[in-house]
N, C-alpha and C positions, 0 to 999 in steps of 0.2 A: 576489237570491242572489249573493252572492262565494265565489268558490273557493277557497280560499287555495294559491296552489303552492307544494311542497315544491322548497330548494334544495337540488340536491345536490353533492358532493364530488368534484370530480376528482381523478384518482392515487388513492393507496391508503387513502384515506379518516383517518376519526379515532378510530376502534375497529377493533381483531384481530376474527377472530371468536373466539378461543376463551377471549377476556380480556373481560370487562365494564369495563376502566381504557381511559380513554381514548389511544390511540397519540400525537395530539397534545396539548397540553394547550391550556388556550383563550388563553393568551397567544403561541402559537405555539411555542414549547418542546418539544425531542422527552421522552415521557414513555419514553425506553428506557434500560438499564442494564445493562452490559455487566459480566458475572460471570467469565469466564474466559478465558482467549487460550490457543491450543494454544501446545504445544512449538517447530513450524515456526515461529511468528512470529518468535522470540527469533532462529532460524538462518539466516532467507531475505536474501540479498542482497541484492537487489532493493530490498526496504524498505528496510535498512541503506544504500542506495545514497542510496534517493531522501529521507530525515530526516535525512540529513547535512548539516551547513553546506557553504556553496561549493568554500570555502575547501580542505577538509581530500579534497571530494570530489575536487577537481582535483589533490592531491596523490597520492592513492590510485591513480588513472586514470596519472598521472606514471611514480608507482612501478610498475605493472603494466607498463605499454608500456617500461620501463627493463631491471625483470627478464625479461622475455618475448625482448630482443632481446638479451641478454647470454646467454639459456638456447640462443636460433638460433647467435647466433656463436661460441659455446664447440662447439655440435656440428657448426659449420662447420669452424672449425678443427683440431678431432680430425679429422674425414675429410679434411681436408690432408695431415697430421700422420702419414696413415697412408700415403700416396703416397709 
């Protein structure tokens, strides 16, 4: 008598349950299909931060820390200004 054992899957396996198509396909391929992206993706920073080339990121980061200390020292100067 042989038994045959069943292998099984670790992680989340290679079928949904609520789908009979397989999650993975047998060549290792994800069998999933991405239909629509909300609104927020197109607005979020953060993405826009982190898909950015180097380049353009460190210009950005430049520009913020430029107008940020120019936004301080303009309101520094008017409370001088007012002295």
């Amino acid at each position: 008598m042989t038994n045959k054992t069943e292998v099984k899957e670790v992680g989340f396996g290679t079928k949904t349950s609520s789908q009979k198509s397989r999650l993975i396909n047998k060549d290792g391929s994800f069998n999933i299909e991405r239909i629509e992206q909300s609104g927020w993706s197109y607005t979020s920073v953060y993405h826009a931060l982190i898909t950015m080339p180097w380049i353009r990121f460190n210009f950005v980061i430049l520009n913020y820390f430029i107008i940020t200390n120019l936004i301080f020292a303009s309101h520094i100067t008017a409370l001088e200004l007012k002295d």
